[in-house]
C-alpha positions as CSV (number, residue, x, y, z in Angstrom):
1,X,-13.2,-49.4,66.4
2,X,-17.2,-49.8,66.5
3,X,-18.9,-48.1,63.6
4,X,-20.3,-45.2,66.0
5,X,-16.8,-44.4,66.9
6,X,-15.4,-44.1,63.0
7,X,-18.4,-41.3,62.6
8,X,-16.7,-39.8,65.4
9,X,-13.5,-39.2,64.2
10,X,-14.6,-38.7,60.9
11,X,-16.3,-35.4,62.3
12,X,-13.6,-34.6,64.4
13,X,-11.2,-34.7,61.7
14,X,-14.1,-33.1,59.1
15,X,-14.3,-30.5,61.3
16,X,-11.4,-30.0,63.8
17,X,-8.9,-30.3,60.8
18,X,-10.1,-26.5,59.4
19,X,-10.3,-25.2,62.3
20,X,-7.0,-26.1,63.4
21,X,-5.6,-25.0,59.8
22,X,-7.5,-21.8,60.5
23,X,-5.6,-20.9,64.0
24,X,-2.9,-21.3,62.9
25,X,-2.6,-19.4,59.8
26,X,-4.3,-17.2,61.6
27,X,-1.4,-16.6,63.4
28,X,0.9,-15.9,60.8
29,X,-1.1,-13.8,58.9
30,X,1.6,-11.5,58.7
31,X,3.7,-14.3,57.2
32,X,1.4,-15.8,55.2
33,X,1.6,-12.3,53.3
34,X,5.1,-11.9,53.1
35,X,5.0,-15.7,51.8
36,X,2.8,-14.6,48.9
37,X,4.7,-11.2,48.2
38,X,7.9,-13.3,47.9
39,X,6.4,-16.0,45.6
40,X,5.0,-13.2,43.2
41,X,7.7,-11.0,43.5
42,X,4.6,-7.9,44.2
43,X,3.7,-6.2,47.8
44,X,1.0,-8.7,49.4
45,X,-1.5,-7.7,52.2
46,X,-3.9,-10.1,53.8
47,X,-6.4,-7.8,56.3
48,X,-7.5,-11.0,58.5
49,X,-8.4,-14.6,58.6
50,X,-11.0,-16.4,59.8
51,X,-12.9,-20.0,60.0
52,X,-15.9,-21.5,60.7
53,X,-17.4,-25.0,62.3
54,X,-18.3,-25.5,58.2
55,X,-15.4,-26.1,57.3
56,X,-14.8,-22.4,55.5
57,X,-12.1,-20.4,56.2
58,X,-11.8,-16.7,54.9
59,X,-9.2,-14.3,54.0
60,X,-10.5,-10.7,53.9
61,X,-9.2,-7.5,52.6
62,X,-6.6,-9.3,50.0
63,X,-4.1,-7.0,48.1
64,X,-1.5,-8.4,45.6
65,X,0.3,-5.4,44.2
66,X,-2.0,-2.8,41.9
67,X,-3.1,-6.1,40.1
68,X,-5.3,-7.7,42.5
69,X,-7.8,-7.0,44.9
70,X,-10.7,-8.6,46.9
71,X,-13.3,-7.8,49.8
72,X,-12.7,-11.5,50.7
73,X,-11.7,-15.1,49.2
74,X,-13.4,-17.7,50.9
75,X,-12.5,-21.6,50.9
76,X,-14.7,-24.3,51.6
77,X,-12.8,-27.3,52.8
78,X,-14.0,-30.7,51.1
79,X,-14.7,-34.2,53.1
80,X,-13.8,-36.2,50.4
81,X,-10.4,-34.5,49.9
82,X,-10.0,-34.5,53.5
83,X,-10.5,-38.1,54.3
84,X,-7.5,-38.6,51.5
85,X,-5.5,-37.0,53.2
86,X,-5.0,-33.9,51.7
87,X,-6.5,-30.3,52.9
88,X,-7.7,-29.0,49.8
89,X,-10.6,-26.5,49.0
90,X,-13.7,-27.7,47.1
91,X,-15.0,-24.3,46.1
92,X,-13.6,-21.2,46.5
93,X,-15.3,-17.8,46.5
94,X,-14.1,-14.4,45.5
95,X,-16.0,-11.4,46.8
96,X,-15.8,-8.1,44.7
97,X,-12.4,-8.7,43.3
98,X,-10.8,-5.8,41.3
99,X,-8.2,-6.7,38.7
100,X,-6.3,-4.5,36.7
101,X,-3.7,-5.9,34.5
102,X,-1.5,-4.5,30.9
103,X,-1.2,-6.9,28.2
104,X,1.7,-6.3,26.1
105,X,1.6,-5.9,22.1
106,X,3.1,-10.1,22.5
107,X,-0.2,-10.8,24.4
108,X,1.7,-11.1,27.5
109,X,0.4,-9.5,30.6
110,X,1.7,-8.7,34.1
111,X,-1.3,-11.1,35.6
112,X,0.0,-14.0,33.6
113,X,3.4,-13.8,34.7
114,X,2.0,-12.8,38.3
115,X,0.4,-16.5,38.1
116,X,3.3,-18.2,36.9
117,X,5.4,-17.0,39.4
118,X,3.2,-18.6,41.6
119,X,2.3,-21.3,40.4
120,X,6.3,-22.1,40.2
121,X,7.1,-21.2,43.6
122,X,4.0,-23.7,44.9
123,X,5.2,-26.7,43.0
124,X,8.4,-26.3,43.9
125,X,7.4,-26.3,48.0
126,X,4.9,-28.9,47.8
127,X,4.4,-32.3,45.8
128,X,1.2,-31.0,44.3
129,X,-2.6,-29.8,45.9
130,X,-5.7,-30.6,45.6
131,X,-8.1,-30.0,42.3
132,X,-10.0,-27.0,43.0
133,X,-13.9,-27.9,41.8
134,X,-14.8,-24.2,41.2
135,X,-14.4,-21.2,41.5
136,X,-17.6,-18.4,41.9
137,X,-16.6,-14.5,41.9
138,X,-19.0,-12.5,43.1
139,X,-19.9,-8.4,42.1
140,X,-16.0,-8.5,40.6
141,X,-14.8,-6.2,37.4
142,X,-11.5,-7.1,35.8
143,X,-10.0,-4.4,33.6
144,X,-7.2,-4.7,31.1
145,X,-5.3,-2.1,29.5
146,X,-3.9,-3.6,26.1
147,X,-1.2,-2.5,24.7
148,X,-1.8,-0.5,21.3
149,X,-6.0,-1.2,21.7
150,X,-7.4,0.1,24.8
151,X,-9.2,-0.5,27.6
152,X,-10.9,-4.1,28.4
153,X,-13.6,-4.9,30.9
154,X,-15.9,-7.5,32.1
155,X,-18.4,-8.3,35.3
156,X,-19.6,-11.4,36.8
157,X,-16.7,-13.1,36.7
158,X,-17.1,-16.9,37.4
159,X,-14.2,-19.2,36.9
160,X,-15.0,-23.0,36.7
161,X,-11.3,-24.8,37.1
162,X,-10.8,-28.1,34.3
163,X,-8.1,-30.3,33.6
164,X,-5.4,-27.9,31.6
165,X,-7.0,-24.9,33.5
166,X,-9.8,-22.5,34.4
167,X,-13.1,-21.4,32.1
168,X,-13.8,-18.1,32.8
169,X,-17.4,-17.1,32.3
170,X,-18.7,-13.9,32.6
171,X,-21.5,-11.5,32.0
172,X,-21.3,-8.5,30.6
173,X,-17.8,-7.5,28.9
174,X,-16.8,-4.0,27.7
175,X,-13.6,-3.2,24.7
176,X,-13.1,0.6,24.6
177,X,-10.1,1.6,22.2
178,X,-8.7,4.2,20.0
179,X,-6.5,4.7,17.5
180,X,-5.0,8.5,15.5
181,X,-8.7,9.6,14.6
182,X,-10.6,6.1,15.4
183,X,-12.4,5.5,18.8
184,X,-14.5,2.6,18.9
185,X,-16.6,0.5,21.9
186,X,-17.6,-2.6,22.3
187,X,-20.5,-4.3,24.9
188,X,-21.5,-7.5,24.7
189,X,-23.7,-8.9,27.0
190,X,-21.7,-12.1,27.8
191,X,-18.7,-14.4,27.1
192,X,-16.9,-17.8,28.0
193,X,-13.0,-18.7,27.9
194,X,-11.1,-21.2,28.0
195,X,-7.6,-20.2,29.9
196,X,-4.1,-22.9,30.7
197,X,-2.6,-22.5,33.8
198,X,-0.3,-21.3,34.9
199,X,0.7,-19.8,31.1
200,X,-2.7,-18.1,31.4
201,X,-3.1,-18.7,27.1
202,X,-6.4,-18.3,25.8
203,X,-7.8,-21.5,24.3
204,X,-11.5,-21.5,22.8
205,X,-13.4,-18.1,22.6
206,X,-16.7,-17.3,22.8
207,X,-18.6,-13.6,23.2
208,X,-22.6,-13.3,21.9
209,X,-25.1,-10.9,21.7
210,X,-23.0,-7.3,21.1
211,X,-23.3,-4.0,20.1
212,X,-20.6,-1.7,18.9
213,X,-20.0,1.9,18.0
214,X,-16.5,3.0,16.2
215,X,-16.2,7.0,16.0
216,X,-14.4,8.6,12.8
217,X,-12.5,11.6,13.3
218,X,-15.1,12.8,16.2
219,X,-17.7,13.7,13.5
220,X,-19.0,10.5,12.2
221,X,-20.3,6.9,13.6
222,X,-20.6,3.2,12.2
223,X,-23.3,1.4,14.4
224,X,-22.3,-2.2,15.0
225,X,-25.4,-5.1,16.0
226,X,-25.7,-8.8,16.5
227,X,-22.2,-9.0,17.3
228,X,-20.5,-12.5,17.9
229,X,-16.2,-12.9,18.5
230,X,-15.1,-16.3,18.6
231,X,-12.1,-18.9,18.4
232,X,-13.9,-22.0,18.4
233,X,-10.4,-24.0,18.0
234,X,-7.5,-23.6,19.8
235,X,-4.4,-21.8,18.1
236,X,-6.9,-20.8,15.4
237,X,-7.5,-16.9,14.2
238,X,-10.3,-14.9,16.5
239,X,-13.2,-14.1,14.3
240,X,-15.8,-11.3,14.8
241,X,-18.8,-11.0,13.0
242,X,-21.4,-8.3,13.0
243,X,-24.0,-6.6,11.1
244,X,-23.3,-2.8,9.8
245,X,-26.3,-0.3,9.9
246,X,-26.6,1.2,6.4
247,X,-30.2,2.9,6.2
248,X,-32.3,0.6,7.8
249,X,-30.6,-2.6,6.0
250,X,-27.8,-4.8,7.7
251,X,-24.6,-5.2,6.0
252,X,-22.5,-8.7,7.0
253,X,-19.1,-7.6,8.2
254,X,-16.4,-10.1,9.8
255,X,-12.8,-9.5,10.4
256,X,-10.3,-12.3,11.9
257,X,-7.3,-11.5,14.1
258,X,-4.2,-14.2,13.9
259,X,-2.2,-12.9,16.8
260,X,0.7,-15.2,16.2
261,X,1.1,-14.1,12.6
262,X,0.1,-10.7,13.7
263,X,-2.6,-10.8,10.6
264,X,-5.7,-8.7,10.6
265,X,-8.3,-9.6,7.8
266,X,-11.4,-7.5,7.0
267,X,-14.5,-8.8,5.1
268,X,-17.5,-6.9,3.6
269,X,-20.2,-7.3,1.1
270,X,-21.4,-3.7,-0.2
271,X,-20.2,-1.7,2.9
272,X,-20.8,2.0,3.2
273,X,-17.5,3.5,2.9
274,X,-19.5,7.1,4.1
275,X,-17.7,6.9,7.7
276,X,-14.4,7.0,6.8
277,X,-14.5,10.2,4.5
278,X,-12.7,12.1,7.7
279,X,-9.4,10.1,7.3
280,X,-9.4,9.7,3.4
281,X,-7.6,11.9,1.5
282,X,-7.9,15.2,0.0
283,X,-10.0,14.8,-2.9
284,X,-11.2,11.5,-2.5
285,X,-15.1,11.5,-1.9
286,X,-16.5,8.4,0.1
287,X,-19.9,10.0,0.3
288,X,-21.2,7.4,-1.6
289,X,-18.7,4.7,-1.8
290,X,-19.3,0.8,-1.4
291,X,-17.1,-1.7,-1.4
292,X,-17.0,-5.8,-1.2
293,X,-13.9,-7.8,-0.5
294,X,-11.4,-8.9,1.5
295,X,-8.3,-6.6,2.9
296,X,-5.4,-9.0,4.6
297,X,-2.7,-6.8,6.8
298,X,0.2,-9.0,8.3
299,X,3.2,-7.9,9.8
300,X,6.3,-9.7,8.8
301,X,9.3,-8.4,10.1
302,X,9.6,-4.7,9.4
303,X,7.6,-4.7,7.0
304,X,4.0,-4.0,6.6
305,X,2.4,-6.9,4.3
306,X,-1.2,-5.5,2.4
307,X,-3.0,-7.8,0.2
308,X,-6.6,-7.1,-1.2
309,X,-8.8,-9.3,-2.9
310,X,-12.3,-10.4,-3.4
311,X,-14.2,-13.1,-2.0
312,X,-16.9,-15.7,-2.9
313,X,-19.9,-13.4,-1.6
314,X,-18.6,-9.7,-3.7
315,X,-20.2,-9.0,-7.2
316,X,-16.3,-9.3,-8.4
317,X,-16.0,-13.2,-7.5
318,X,-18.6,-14.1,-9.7
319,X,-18.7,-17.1,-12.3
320,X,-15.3,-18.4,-13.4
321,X,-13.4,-16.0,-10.9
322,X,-15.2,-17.5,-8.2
323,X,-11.7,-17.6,-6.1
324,X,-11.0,-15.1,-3.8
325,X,-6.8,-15.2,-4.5
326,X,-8.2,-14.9,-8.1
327,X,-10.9,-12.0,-8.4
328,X,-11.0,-8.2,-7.4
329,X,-12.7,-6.7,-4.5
330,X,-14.8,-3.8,-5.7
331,X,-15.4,-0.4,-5.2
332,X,-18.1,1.4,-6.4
333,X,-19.1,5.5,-6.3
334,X,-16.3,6.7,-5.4
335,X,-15.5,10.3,-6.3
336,X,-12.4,11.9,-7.3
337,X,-12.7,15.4,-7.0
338,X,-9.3,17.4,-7.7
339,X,-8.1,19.9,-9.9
340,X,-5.0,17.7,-11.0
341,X,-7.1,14.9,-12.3
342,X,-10.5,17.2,-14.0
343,X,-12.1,20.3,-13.4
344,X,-14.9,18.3,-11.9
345,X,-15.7,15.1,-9.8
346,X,-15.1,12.3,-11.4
347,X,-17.0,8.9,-10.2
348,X,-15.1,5.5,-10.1
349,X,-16.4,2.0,-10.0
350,X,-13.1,-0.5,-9.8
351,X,-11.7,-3.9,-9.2
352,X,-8.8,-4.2,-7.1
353,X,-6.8,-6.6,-6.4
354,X,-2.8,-7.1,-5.4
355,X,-0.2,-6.9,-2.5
356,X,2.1,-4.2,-1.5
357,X,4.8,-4.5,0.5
358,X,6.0,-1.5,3.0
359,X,9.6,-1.8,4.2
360,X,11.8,0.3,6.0
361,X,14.0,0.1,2.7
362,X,11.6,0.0,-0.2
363,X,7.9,-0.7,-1.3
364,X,6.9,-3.8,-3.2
365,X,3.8,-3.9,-5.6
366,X,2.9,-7.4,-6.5
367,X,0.8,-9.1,-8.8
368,X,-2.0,-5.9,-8.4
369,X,-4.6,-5.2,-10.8
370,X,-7.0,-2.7,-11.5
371,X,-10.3,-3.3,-13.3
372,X,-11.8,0.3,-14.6
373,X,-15.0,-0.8,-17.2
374,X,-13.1,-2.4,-20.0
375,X,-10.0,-2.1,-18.8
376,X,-7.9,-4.0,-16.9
377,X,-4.5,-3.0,-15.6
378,X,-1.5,-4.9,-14.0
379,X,0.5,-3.3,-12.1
380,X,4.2,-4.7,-9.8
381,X,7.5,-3.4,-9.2
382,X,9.4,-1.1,-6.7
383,X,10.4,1.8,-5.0
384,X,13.1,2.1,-2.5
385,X,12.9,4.6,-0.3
386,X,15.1,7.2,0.6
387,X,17.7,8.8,-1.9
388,X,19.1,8.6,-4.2
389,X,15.7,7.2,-5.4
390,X,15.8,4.4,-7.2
391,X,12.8,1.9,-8.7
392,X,10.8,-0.2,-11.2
393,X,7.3,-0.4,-12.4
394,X,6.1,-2.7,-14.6
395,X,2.4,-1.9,-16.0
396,X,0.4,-3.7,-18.5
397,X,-3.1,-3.3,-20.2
398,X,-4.6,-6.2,-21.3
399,X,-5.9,-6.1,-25.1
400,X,-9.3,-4.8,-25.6
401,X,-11.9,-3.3,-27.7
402,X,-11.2,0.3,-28.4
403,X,-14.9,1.3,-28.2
404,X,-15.2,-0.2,-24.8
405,X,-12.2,1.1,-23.6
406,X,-13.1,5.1,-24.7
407,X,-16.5,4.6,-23.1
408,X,-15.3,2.8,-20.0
409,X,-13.7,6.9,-19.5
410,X,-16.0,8.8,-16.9
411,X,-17.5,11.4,-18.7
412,X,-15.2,14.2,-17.3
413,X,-12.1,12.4,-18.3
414,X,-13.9,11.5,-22.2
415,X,-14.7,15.3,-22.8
416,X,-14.2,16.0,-26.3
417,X,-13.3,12.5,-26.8
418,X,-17.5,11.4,-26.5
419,X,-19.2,10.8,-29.8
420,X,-15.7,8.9,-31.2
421,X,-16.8,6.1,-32.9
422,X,-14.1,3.2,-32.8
423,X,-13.4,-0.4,-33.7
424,X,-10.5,-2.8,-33.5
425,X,-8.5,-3.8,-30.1
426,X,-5.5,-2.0,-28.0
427,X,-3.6,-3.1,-25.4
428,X,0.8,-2.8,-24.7
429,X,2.8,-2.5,-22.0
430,X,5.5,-0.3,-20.4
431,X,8.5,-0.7,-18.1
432,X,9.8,2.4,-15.9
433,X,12.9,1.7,-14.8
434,X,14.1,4.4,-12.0
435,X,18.5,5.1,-10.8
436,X,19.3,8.5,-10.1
437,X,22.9,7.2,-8.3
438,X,23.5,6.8,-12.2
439,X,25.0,9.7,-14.5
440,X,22.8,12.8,-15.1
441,X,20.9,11.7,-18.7
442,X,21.1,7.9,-17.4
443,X,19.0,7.8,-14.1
444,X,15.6,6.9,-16.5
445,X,14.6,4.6,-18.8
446,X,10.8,4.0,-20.5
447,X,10.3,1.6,-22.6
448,X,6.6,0.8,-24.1
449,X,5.0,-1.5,-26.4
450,X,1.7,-0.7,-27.7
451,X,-0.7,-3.3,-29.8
452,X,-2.8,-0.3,-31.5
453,X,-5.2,-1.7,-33.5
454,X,-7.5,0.8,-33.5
455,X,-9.6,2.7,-36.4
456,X,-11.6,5.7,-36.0
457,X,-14.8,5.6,-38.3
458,X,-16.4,8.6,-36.8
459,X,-15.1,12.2,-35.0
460,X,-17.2,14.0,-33.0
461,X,-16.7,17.9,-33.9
462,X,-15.0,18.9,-31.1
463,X,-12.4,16.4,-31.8
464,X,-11.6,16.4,-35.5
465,X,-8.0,17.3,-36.0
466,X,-8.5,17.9,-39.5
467,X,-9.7,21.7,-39.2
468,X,-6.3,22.3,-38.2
469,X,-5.9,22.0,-42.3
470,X,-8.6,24.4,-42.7
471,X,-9.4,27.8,-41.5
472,X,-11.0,27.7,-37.7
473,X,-10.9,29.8,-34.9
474,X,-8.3,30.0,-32.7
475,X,-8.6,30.8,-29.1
476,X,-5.1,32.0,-27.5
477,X,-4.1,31.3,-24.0
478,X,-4.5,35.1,-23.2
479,X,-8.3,34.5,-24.0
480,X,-8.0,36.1,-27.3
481,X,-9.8,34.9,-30.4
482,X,-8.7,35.0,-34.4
483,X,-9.4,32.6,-37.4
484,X,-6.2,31.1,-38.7
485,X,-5.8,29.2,-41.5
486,X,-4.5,29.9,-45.5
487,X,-5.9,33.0,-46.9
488,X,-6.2,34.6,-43.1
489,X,-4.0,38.0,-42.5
490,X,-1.2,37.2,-40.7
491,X,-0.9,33.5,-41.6
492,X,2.5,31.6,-43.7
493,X,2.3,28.7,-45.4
494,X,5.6,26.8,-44.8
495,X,6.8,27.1,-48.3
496,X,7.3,30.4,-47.5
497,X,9.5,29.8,-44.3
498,X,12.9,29.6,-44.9
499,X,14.1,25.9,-44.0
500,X,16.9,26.9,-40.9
501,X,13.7,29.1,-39.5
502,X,11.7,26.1,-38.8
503,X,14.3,23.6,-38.3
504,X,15.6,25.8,-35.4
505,X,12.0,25.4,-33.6
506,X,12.1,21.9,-33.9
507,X,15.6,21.4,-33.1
508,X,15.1,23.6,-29.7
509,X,11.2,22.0,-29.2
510,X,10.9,18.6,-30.7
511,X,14.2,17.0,-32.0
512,X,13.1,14.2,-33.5
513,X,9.8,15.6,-34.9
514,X,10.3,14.0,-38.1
515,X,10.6,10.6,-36.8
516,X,8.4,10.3,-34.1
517,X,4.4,9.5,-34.3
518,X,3.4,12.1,-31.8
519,X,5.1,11.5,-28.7
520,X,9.3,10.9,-27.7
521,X,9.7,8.7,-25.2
522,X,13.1,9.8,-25.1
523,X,12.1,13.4,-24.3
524,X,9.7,12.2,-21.7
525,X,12.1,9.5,-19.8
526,X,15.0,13.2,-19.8
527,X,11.8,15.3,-18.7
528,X,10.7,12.8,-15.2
529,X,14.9,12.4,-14.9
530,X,15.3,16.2,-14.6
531,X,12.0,16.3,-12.3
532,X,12.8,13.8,-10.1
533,X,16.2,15.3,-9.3
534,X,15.0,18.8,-9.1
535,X,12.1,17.6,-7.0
536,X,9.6,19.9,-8.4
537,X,7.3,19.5,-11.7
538,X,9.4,22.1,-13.7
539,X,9.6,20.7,-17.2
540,X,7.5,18.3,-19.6
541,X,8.0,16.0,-22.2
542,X,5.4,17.7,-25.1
543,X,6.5,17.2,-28.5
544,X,5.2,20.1,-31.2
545,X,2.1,18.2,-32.0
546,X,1.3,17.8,-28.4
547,X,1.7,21.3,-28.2
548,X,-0.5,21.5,-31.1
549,X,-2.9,20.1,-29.7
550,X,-2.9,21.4,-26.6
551,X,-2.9,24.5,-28.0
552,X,-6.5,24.0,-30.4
553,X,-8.7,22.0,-28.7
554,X,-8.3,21.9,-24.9
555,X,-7.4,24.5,-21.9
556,X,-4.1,25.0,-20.5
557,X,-4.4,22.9,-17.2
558,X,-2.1,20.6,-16.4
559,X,-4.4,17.6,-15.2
560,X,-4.8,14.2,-16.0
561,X,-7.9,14.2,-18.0
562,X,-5.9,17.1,-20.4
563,X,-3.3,14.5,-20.8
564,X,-5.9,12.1,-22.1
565,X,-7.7,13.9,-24.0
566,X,-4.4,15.3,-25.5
567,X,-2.4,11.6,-26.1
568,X,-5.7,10.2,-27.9
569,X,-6.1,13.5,-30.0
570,X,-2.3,13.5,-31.0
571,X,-2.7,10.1,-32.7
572,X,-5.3,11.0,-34.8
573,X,-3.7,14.2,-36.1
574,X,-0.3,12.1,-36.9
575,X,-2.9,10.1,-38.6
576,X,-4.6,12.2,-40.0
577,X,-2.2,15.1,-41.2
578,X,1.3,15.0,-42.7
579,X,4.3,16.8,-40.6
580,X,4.5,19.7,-42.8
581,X,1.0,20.7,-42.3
582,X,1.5,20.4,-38.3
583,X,4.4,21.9,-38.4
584,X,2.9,25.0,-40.2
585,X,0.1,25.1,-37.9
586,X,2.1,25.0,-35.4
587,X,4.3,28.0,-36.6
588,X,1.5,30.1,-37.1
589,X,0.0,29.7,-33.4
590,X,2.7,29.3,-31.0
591,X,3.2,31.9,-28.1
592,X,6.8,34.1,-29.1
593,X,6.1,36.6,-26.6
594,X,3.2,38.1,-23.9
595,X,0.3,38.7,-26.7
596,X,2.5,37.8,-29.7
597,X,1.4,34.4,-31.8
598,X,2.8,33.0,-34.6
């Protein structure tokens, strides 16, 4: 055949071949749709087909299910292909598609398995097809509803087909998503993908140039800039970073996402915790609250794994506990303002670090500290939940001076306590050991171990325990006031109490008065027991010179920072006073009946 005559078939078949493909699906339109519906196991509608002298053919009007729509889809048939042998499409085009998809909490969508379906059902009718070059969508939106997130979006979809798959570029892309009392939204402005066919499985990740807004409880906003989300190797974690608005300066923020460990890490240097005061807790003021760290939440099972800890960047990491499985995050400003822990706010700068454990049959606490001034706490054990309850706790404070620890106190929890001058070290230990399916008087057990080295070279007035020796005035919980002491009207020395009188107080009160240094463990362990089973605070563990205490130099609240103020005073007056002089002291002030003392 002469050279002139090769062009000529070439263009014939360049251009005849379409056109002929055209007619005659064309004429099965009808089929063609049924073909597809079958494949994908969804309702398929094809409008109308129809082909040019360039080699393009067109479907418009394109309908798989609810997931998929197009104006058109438009396929431009290839000479190079075509001259193979094969009839395959270059380039196609995609005119204002609409796609609306789920994904599942797996990460599994009804698109993806939409495209697996069809990808099966065409290898298995055909010995393979031709490599699509690209693929250009045109004024398209895809939407996504994910399961437990939100709502997904994107624009200016273009999909540029590669060896494993398809890289999906867009512009603009949209996350809206709520959560209880969180809403938050995402733009940014745009993004690229990698995606394998036909498991449609994200690869590499890339989103730039965002701005986010995340909406606590309706009343209050975090403002989100320069935000970047990113996998940059496949099978790895997705990272977001972003910049916090905090008064005019930008505070780092990043979090990663490990879908197949289903593992959610947060990191922060300094980040104002102001926003989330609607969901914390009654009495826990985040007004002014910063914190730097790193908070890990994996799920495992059913059970919810929490770790926190601090990281190279927080003030907490710094020097030799420069590793973050090894140093606290921090929180500073925090306020604790309720009536069981002081009559007013108390502000907290801590350490924290740890992992609890939330099962469906018990809670774990491991290897947690706390780090309040001085002091530094360990805390692990367990709680299994549900009754008959049943647990342990394990807490340890790490020797220190005794001046630091006092001073490391917030002054609301110090109260009389400030002005104590003290030297020497304390630290100990205790073990709580929880089993109310044992025997009434068995279901508690607290042990402790205290390393008290501690001297006292100088009271502050309100806290000198030896004017209960003396005569001072007495205020009674009634609000009455009298001075009582020896000499006073009204007031027995013990030598003038008959023996049975006194030993019946103590016997009903304070068994073990005599042998004790100011508290019972005993009496406290029988005290929780009696709680926990009775559900409701009904009954403490005071011993007389608690009482005592109690009784001379603080108020009548039951609150943490009494308890306090009350343990430290009750050591220096069994240091400081022999039983009998307590115990007369005691006699002489104690409630008998409404207005009747001593």
């Amino acid at each position: 055949m002469t050279e002139r005559g090769v062009l000529a078939a070439t263009a014939i078949v360049a251009l005849g071949a379409p056109i002929g493909a055209a007619a005659w699906v064309g004429a099965r339109t009808r089929a063609l749709a049924d073909h597809l519906g079958a494949a994908g196991e969804v309702p398929a509608q094809i409008g109308r087909v129809d082909a040019d002298l360039t080699g393009t053919v067109r479907l418009s009007d394109v309908r798989l299910g609810t997931l998929f729509a197009a104006d058109s889809i438009e396929a431009s048939v290839a000479l190079e292909p075509l001259l193979a042998g094969q009839i395959g499409a270059d380039e196609i085009r995609v005119a204002s598609p609409r796609i609306a998809l789920a994904i599942d909490r797996g990460g599994d969508s009804d698109l993806a398995r939409l495209v697996r379906r069809l990808a099966h059902s065409g290898a298995a009718g055909h010995g393979g097809s031709a490599r699509v070059r690209r693929v250009v969508v045109s004024s398209g939106t895809l939407t996504a509803r994910i399961a437990g997130i939100g709502e997904l979006g994107a624009e200016d979809v273009q999909l540029v087909p590669d060896a494993d798959g398809v890289r999906v570029l867009t512009g603009r892309v949209w996350l809206r998503g709520s959560a209880g009392r969180v809403a938050g939204e995402l733009v940014l402005a745009r993004s690229a993908a990698e995606v394998a066919l036909p498991r449609v499985k994200f690869g590499r990740v890339l989103a730039v140039a965002g701005t986010g807004t995340v909406s606590i409880a309706g009343a209050t906003e975090l403002h989100l800039h320069d935000v970047a989300v990113g996998r940059l190797a496949r099978g790895g974690s997705l990272e977001l970073r972003a910049s916090l608005e905090d008064g005019g300066v930008a505070r780092a923020v990043s979090a990663s996402l490990a879908p197949d460990d289903l593992a959610l890490t947060l990191r922060g240097d300094h980040v104002p915790l102001a926003a989330l005061a609607p969901l914390a807790p009654h009495g826990i003021d985040l007004s002014a609250a910063r914190a730097s760290g790193e908070l890990e939440l994996r799920r495992d099972g059913d059970a919810l794994d929490v770790r926190i800890a601090g990281t190279t960047a927080s003030s907490g990491c710094a020097g030799a506990r420069s590793n973050a499985e090894h140093c606290e995050a921090t929180i500073d400003e925090l306020r604790l303002d309720h009536p069981t822990l002081a009559a007013e706010p108390i502000a907290i700068d801590a350490g924290l670090r740890g992992q609890l454990v939330i099962g469906s049959e018990a809670v774990q606490v491991a290897d947690a500290s706390l780090e309040l001034g001085a002091g530094r706490w360990t805390i692990s054990g367990w709680l299994r939940r549900g009754a008959p309850v049943a647990g342990q706790l394990d807490l340890t404070l790490a020797p220190a001076p005794c001046a630091d620890l006092l001073t490391s106190l917030p002054p609301a929890i110090r109260g009389p306590l400030d002005g104590m001058n003290l030297t020497g070290t304390f630290g100990g230990r205790a073990r709580l050991a929880i089993d109310l399916a044992a025997p009434p008087g068995d279901g508690v057990d607290l042990d402790v171990a205290l390393a008290n080295g501690c001297d006292v070279t100088a009271e502050p007035p309100a806290a000198d325990v030896t004017q209960l020796a003396a005569v001072a005035e007495q205020v009674f919980p009634d609000g009455t006031r009298a001075k009582v002491g020896k000499g006073e009207p009204g007031y027995v020395e013990l030598h003038r109490v008959p023996a049975h009188v006194y030993g019946a107080f103590t016997s009903a009160e304070d068994a073990r008065f005599f042998d004790h240094h100011g508290f019972d463990l005993q009496q406290i362990a029988r005290s929780l027991e009696i709680n926990l089973r009775d559900g409701k605070l009904m009954r403490g563990g005071s011993t007389i010179s608690q009482q005592l205490i109690k009784n001379a130099f603080l108020t009548q609240r039951r609150s943490l920072d009494r308890k306090i103020q009350e343990a430290i005073l009750t050591w220096r007056l069994e240091a400081r006073l022999p039983k009998r002089a307590i115990i007369e002291r005691y006699l002489n002030v104690i409630e008998l009946g409404p207005h009747v003392y001593g």
